[in-house]
C-alpha positions as CSV (number, residue, x, y, z in Angstrom):
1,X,-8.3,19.6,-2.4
2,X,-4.5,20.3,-2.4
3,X,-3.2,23.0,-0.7
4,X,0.4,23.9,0.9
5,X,0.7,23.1,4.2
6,X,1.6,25.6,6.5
7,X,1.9,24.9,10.9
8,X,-1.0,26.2,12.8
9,X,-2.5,26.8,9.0
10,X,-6.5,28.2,9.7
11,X,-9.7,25.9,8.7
12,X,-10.1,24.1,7.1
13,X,-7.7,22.0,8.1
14,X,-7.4,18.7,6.2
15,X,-5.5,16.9,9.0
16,X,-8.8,17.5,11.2
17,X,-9.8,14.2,10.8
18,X,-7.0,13.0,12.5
19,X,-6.9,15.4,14.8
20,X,-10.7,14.9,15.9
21,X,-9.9,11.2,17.0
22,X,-6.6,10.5,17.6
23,X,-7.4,7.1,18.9
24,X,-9.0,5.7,15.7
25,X,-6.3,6.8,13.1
26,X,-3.2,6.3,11.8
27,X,0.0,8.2,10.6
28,X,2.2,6.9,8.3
29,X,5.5,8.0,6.3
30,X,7.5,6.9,3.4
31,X,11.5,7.8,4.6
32,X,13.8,8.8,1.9
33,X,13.2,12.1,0.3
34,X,10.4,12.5,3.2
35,X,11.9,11.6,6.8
36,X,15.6,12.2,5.3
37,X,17.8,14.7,3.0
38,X,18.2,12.8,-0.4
39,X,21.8,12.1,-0.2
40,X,24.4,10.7,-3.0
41,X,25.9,8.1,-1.2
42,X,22.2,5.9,-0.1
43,X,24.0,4.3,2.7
44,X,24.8,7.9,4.4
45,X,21.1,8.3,4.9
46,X,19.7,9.1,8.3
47,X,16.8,10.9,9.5
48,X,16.5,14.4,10.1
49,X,16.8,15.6,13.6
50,X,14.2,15.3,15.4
51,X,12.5,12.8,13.1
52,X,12.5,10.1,15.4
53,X,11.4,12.3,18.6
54,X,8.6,13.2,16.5
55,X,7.2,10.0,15.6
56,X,7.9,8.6,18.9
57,X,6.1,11.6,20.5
58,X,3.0,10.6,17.8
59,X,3.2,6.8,18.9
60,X,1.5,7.9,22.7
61,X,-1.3,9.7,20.4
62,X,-2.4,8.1,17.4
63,X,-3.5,4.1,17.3
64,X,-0.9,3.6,15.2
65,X,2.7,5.3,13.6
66,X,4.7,3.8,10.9
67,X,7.0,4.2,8.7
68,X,6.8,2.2,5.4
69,X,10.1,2.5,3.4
70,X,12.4,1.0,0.8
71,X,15.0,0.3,3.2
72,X,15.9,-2.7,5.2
73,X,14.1,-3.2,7.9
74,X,17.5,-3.8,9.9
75,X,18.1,0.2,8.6
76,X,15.1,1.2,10.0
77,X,15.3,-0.4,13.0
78,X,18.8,1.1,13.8
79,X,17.3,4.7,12.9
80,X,13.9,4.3,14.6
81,X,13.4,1.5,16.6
82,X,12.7,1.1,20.5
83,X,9.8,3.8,20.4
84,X,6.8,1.6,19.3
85,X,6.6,2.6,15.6
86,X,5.4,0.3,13.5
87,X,8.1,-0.2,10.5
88,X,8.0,-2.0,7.3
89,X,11.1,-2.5,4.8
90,X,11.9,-3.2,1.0
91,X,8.6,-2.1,0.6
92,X,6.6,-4.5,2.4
93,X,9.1,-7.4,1.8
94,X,10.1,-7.4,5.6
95,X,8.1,-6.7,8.5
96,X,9.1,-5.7,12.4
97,X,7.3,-6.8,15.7
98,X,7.3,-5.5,18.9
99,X,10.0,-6.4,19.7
100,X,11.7,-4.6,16.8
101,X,12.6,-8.8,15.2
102,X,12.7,-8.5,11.5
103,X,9.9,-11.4,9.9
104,X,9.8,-12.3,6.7
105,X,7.9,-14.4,4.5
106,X,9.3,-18.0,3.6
107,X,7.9,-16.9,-0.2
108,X,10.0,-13.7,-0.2
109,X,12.7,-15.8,1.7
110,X,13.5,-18.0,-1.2
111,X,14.7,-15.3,-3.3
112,X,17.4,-14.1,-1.8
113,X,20.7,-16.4,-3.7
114,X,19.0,-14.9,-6.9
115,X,19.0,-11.5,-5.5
116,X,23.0,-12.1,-4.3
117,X,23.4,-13.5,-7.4
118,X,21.9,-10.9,-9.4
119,X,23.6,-8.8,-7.2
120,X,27.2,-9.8,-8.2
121,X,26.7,-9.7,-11.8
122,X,25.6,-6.0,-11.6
123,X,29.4,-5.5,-10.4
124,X,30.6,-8.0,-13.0
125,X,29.3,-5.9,-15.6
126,X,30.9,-3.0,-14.6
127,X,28.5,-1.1,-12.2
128,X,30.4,0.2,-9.6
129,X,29.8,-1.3,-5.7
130,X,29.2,2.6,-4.6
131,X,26.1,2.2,-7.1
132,X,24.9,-1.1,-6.4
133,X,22.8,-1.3,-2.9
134,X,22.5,-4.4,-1.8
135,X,19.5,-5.0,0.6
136,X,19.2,-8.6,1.2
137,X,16.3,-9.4,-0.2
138,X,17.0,-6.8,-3.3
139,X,19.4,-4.1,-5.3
140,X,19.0,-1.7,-6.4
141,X,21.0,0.3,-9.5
142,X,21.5,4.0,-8.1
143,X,22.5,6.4,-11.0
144,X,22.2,9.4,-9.1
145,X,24.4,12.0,-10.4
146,X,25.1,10.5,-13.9
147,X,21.6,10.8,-15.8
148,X,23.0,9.5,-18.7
149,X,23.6,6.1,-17.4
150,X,19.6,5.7,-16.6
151,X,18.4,4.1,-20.1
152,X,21.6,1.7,-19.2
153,X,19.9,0.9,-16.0
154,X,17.3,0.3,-16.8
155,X,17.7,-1.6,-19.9
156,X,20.1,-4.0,-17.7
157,X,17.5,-4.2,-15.0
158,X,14.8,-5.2,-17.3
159,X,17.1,-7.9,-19.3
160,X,18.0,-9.3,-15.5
161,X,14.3,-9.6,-14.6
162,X,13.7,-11.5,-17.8
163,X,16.8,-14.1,-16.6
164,X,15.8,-14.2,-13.1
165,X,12.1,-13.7,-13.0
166,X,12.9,-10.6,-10.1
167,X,10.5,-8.0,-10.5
168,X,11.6,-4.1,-11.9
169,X,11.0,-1.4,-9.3
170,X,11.7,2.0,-11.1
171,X,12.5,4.8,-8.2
172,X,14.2,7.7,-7.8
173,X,17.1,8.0,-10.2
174,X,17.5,4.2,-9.8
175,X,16.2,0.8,-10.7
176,X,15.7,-2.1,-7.8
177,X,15.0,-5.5,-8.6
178,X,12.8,-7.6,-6.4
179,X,11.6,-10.7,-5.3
180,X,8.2,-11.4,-7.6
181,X,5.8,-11.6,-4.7
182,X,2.7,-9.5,-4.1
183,X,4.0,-6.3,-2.1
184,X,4.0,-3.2,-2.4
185,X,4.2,0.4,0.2
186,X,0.5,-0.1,-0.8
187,X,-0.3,-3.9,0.6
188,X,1.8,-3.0,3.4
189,X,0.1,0.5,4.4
190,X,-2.9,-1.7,4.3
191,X,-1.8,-4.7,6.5
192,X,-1.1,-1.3,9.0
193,X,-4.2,0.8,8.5
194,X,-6.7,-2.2,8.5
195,X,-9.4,-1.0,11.0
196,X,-8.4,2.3,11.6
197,X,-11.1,5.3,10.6
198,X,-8.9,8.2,9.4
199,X,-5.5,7.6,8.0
200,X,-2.2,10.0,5.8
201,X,0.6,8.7,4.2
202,X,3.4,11.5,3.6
203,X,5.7,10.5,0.5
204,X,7.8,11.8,-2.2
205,X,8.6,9.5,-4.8
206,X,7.3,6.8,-7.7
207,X,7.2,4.0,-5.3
208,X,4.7,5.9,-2.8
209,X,1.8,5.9,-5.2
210,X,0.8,2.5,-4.6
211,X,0.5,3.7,-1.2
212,X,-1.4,6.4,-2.3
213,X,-3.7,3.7,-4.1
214,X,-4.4,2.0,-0.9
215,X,-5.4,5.2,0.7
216,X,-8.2,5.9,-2.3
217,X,-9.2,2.1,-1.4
218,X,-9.5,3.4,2.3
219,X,-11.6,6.1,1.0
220,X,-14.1,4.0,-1.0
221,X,-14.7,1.6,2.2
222,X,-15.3,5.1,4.2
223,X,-12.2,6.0,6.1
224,X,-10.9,9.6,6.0
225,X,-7.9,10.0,4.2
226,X,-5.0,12.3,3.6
227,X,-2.6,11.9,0.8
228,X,0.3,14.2,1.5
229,X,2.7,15.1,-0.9
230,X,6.9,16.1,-0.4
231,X,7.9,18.7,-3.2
232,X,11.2,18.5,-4.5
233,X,13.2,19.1,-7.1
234,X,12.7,15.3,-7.9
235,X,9.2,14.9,-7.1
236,X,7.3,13.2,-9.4
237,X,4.6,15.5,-10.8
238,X,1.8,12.4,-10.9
239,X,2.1,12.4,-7.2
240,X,2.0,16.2,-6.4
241,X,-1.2,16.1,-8.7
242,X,-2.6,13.3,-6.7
243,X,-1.5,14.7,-3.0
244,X,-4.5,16.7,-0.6
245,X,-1.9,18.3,1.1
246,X,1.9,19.4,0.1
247,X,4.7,20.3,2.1
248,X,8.0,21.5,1.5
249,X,10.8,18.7,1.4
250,X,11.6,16.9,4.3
251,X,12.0,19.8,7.0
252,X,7.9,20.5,6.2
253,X,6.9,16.9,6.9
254,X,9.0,17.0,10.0
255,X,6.8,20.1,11.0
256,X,3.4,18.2,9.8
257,X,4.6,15.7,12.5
258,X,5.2,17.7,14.8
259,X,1.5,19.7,14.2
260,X,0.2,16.2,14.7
């Protein structure tokens, strides 16, 4: 059932499966729109203060922490590394051991001239380098700020995944383009929570559902789950409908953490 989440909130509490045995689940975060502000500019993203204290602090509790996110692992890393969360980037494209090295598929690998590639004709065309993100092993198209620029964005996403064979990713107020492998913040959330017997995912956006999918998989096979929603402005309205639990932009998953 989906309530607001409020700390210290009275019973039921749908975190109490998690709570009950701490040593057999898992807590798991999306970070854009959820572990930071949403910000203009996506490479003056960080995490909110505190963030990485929090999920640090969670690490020495729970049998597993992550954070599965759009971003580069390499981001990630620089942000939230050295505390033994797990992390996984460009949504499942790029994973991080231990040892905080950044491993990635030979499969995904192959892709990444025709991401460059695809990359430089997005400036060609006239998109400007502010709104171009390049990741590596993707870009993405931000048109945040100029809504009318989104059908061109996406029709010049789709019409360079029909010349490269790159997958479409839509997101929040952009368009990323992909390598065309199997991954998703859904395989990847799966690859993290295999095993465990309770397990949330906090997100905000379009590409957390899949994640949410996973969870309903989790479900079926008999694990406790929490789907947990970040409202916003922006928040897609499938995945409010679809979250157990809602809190109030990032500041209220940074006090869900911190509950934990």
């Amino acid at each position: 059932m989906r309530s607001r989440y409020v700390a210290g909130m009275a019973s039921p509490d749908p975190l109490a499966p998690l709570r009950s045995r701490p040593d057999r689940a898992g807590v798991f975060s999306d970070f854009d729109g959820t572990l930071s502000a949403i910000v203009m500019d996506a490479h003056e993203a960080e995490p909110l203060p505190g963030v990485a204290d929090a999920l640090g602090a969670l690490v020495g509790r729970y049998a597993r922490v992550g954070v599965v996110s759009g971003r580069p692992a390499a981001f990630l890393v620089a942000h939230l590394g050295g505390r033994g969360i797990a992390l996984s980037g460009l949504y499942g494209l790029e994973h991080v051991g231990p040892d905080d090295a950044i491993a990635v598929d030979d499969e995904v690998e192959r892709w990444r001239p025709v991401v460059t590639a695809a990359a430089d004709r997005a400036e060609a065309d006239g998109w400007p380098p502010e709104g171009v993100e390049r990741k590596g092993l993707s870009v993405t198209l931000h048109f945040r700020g100029r809504p009318e620029r989104d059908a061109a964005a996406r029709a010049w996403a789709e019409a360079e995944s029909a010349r490269t064979g790159l997958k479409v990713l839509a997101a929040k107020q952009s368009y990323e383009l992909q390598p065309p492998v199997d991954a998703d913040k859904g395989t990847a959330l799966a690859d993290l929570a295999r095993g465990l017997d309770a397990v949330c995912f906090v997100g905000d956006d379009l590409g957390d559902l899949p994640a949410f999918d996973a969870l309903d998989r989790m479900a079926r096979d008999g694990a406790a789950v929490v789907r947990i929603g970040v409202a916003s402005a922006e928040a897609p309205p499938e995945l409010l409908r679809r979250s157990d639990l809602v809190v109030e932009g990032p500041a209220g998953a940074l006090d869900l953490l911190r509950s934990l």
